[in-house]
N, C-alpha and C positions, 0 to 999 in steps of 0.2 A: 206222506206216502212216497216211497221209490223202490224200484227194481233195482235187484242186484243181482247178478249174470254169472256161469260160468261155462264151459266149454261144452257141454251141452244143450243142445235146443231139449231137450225133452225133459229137462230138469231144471229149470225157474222159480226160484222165489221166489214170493211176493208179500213185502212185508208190511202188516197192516194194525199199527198200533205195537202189542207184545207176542202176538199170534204169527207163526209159521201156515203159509199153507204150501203144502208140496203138490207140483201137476205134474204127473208123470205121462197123462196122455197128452198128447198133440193136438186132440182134438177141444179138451180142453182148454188148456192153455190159449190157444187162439180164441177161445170162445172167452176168456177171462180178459187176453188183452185187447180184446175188441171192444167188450163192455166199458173198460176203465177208461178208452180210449173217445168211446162216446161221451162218458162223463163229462171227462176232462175238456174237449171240444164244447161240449154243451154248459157246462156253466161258466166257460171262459178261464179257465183254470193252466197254468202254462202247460205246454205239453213234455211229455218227457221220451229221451231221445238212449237209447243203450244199445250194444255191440257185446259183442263175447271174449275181447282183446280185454286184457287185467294190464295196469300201467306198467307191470316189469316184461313186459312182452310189448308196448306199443312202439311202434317206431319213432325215432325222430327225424327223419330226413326232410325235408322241406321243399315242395317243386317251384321254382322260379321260372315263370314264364314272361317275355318281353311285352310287353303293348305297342311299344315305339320306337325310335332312336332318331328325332330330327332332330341332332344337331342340338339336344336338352343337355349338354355340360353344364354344371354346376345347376342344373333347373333344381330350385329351393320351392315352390309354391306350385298347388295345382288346384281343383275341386270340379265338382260333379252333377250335374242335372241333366234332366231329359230333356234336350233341344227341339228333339224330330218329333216327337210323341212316339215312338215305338215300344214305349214302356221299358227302355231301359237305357242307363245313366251314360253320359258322354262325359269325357274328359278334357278340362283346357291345363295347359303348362305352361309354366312362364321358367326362365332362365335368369342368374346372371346380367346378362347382355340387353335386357331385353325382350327378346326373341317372347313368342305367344305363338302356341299350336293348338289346336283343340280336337281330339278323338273322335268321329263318330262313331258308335256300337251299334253297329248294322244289324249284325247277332248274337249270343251271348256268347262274347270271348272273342268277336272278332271285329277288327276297330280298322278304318279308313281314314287315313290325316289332313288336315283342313292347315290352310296358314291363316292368322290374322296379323300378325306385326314379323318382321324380318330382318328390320333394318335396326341393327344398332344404336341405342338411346344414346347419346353421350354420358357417362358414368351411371346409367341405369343397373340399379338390384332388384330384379325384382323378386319380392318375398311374399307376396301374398296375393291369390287371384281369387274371383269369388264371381259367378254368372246370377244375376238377382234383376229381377224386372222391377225396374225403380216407379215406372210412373203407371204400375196396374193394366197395360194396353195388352197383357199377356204374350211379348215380349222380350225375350234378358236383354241385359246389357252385361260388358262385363268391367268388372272395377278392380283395376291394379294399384298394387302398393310398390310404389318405388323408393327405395330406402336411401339409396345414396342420394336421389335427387331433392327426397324430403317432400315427395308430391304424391297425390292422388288423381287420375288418370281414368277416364271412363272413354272404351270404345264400346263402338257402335253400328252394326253393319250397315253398309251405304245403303241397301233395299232394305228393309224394313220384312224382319221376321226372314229373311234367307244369310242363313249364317255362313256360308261356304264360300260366300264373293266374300268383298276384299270391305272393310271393316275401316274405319276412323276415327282418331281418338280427341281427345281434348284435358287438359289438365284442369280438376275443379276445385282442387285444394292444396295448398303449398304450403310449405313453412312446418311441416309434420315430421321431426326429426324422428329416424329410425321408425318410420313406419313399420308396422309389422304382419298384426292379424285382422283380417275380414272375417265377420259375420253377418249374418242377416235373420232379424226377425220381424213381425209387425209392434215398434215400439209403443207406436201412438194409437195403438186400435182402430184406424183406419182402412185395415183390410189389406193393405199393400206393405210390403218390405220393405224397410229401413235398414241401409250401414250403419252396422256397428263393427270401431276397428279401434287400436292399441297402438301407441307410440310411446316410445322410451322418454324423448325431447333430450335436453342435454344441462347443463348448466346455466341456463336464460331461461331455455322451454321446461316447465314442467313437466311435460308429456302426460298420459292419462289414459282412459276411455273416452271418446264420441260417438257421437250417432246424426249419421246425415240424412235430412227429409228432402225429398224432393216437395216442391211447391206448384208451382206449372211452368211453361215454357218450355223453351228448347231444351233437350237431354246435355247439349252437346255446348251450355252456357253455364259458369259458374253463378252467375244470376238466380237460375233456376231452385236451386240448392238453399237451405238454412243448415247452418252445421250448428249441434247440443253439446255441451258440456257435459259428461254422465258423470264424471270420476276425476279426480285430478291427481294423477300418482307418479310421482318420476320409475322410470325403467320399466312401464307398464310395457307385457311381451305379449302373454296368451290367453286368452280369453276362450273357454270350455263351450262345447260346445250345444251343450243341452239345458236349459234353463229347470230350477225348480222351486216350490214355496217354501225357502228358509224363515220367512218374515213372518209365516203363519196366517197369511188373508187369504188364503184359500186360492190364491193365483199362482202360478208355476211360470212365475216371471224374474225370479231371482236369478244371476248370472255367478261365476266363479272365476276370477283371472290371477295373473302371477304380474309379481314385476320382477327383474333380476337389478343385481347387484351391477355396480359399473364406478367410472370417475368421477360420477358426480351424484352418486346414488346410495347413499348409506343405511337406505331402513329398506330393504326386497322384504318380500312375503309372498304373502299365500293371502286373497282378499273374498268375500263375498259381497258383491251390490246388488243392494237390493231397493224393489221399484217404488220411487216415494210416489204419494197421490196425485201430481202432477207429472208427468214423465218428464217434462223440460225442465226441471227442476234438477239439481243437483243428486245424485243419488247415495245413501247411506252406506258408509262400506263398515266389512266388521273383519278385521285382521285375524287368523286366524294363525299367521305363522309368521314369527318373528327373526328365526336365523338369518343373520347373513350370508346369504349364498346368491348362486348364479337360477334364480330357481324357472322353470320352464313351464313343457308342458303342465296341463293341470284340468281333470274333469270330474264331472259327478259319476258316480256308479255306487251301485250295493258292495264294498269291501268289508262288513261284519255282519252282516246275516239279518239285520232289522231293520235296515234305510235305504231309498232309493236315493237319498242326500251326504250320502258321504262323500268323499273327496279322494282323488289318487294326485300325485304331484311330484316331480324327482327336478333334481338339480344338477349341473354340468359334473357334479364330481360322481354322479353317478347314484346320489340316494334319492331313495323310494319313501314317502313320506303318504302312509294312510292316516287318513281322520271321520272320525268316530261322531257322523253329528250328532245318535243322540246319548252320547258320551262326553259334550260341552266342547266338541271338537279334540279333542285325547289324541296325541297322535303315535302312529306305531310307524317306528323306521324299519326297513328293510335292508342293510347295507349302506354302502358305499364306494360303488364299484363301477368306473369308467365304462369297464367293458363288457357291463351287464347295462345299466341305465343313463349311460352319459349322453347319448342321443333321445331320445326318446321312449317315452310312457305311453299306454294307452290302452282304453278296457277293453276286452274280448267281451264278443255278442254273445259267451256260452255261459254257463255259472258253471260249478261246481260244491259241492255239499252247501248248499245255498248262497254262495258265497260268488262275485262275478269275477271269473278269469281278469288276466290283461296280459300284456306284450310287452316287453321293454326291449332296445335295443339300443345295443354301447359300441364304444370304439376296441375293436379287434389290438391286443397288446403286440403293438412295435408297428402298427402297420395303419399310417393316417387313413383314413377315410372305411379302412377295409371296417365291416360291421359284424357281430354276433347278434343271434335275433334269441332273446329267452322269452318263454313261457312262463307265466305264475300261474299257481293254483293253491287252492284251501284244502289242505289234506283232511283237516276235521280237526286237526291240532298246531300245526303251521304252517305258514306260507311257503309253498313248496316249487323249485323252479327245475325246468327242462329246456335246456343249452340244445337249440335246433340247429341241424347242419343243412348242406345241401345251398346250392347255386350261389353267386357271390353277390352276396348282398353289400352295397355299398351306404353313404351317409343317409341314413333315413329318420333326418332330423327336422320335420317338418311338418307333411302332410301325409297322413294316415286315414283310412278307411276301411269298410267290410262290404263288401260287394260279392254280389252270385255270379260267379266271373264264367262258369263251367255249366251250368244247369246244375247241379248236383245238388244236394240235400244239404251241403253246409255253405259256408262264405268265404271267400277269397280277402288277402288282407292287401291293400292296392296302395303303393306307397312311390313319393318321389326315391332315385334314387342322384341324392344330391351329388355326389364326384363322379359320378358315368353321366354318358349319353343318353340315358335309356328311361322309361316308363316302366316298371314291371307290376304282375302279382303275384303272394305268395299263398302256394295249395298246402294247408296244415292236414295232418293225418288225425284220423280222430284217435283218444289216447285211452280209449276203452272200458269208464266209468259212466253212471249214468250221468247225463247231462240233463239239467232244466234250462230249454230256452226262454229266452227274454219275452214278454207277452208282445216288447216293440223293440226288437233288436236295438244296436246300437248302431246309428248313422251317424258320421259326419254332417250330412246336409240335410237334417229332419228338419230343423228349422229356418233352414236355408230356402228351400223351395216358395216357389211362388207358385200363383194359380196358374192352371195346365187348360192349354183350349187344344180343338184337334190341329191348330194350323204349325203347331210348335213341332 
């Protein structure tokens, strides 16, 4: 079933199998999408979302709004949870240099700046931040990846559960060349969150996937810590963020990561790991993309209309690479184009003709850092893209999100902007087709989260 719209309210179709029915009355018609409306709520059915805008009339302009600007040059990492409990998500940034700030969202759209680190690391990158309560007490910690240093870094507010004083860290893992991506899930089924993250390594280090358990003890001791071997992959980059059952045991614990190519790295891909019956065991991976490339971002989403397990993935030259899981993994390119996908991929929480949107955004021709943000979508026949203008988007080659930044009825797209100063988000216009939302939108931090008490 869908609606399809046109510039009259008083004339809506509602197409129901091969049958037309036309409502001419208002009263009607309300009375028809009231009905369908309960349906759809009541058996759980996604709900469907329409406008009277036809795509050759929708806008494309783009509203860019600031969050920040402490002093975030080159900030490459950032991520999202509710600190305070006030039911909506705060943001920490790391930089470069260094440097860690973290947002409070007082109210929606309106954020208050905390320091936790200021002081310049000596050659510190930092590329990847992640807020994850390690030891269950219903407090974060936060865990930085520092790339040049080749360490792993967990600070830790000096009062315990007030995050707005002044914060101390400790180094619990070294030797991790080109760190990169944080995530967190519960590996071990013990109810509490485990790191999992990605390093490249180099020509000694193999680099790979691990996953870190806390044990007991002090947070703030490498002691405390067992580190897993999950994967052993040189130039392992990114790791997806929503896990699913490729293996078929009925668990939604499968992961999806990249490794890029490099000087010491000659087989990149496109990987699936999947969870053997032991988690501390080694984990089975099934290659699914063999070119040689620089290959990156990489997540699950519905991109052919039959799987929640298909895969989106592009690489530095700029291509878009879908695959088809229940097609043996099949893959369909979309170009190869800098200055459409040489930054970054990643899926929109909207579908269309059943199919899930996503975002790509490349490098702007002649001009480093400057960015173009495009749009995909499923026309019914091909993959169809919409080139957004409006505010300057800069390197947004990192961290992505979908956040209710306005109160409003859709979602905000909440991105580092790596060569500026600034935190911002982008307000997309709706493009005047019906939409099927997602039954669980798409978060960055859905599995990220830890358990929530009121003191957080």
């Amino acid at each position: 079933m869908k609606y399809m719209t046109n510039q009259e309210l008083s004339h809506e179709v509602l197409i129901t199998g091969e049958k037309e029915i036309e409502h001419v009355s208002l009263f009607s018609q309300l009375t028809i999408i009231a009905m369908v409306l309960f349906l759809l709520v009541g058996t759980g059915l996604p709900l469907l979302f329409f406008d009277t805008m036809t795509p050759s009339d929708a806008p494309n302009e783009i509203t860019r709004t600031i969050i920040a600007t402490d002093n975030l040059s080159a900030n490459d990492s950032s991520h999202a949870v509710d600190l305070t409990g006030n039911g909506l998500l705060d943001y920490v940034v790391g930089n470069e240099s260094g440097e860690l700030y973290w947002y409070e969202q007082t109210a929606i759209g309106t954020f208050i700046s905390h320091t936790i680190n200021t002081s310049h690391v000596s050659g510190a990158k930092v590329e990847g931040v992640i807020f994850i309560d390690m030891d269950n007490d219903h407090n974060y910690e936060l865990i930085v990846m520092d790339q040049e240093n080749d360490e792993i870094r967990i600070y830790i507010p000096d009062t315990l559960g007030h995050y707005s004083g002044t914060w101390s860290s400790v180094t619990i893992l070294s030797s991790r060349k080109q760190v990169q991506r944080p995530i967190a899930f519960d590996v071990d089924g013990d109810e509490t969150n485990e790191l999992v993250y990605a390093f490249e390594g180099n020509g000694t280090s193999t680099g790979g996937l691990h996953w870190l358990d806390y044990d007991s003890g002090p947070l703030n001791a490498s002691s405390s810590f067992t580190d897993y071997v999950m994967v052993a992959e040189p130039g392992a980059w990114w790791i997806g963020s929503e896990r699913r059952d490729i293996s078929g045991n009925g668990k939604a614990t499968d992961i999806v990561f990249s490794s890029r190519s490099g000087s010491f790295n000659t087989t990149p891909g496109i990987f699936v790991a999947l969870e053997p019956g032991t988690v501390t065991d080694t984990w089975k991976t099934v290659k699914i993309e063999i070119e040689n490339k620089d290959w990156l971002h990489v997540y699950f989403g519905n991109f052919f209309g039959t799987s929640e397990q298909d895969i989106i993935a592009h690489a530095f030259d700029g291509t878009i690479a879908l695959y088809d899981h229940d097609k043996n993994w099949a893959r369909t390119s979309i170009g190869a184009d800098v200055t459409e996908a040489g930054y970054n991929v990643f899926p929109h929480y909207l579908y269309r003709n059943d199919r899930q949107k996503f975002i790509t955004t490349g490098r702007a021709t002649g001009i480093l850092g400057k960015v173009r943000m495009v749009e995909w979508y499923w026309s019914g026949s091909v993959w169809t893209k919409r080139v957004k203008t409006g505010g300057i988007n800069q390197k947004m080659d990192i961290f992505l999100r979908w956040d209710n930044m306005n109160g409003g009825g859709q979602l905000e797209l909440v991105g580092s902007d790596s060569y500026a100063d600034n935190f911002a988000y982008y307000t997309f216009p709706y493009d005047g087709e019906a939409y099927i939302l997602n039954e669980r939108p798409f978060i960055e931090t859905d599995i990220s989260s830890s358990p929530k008490s009121s003191n957080k």
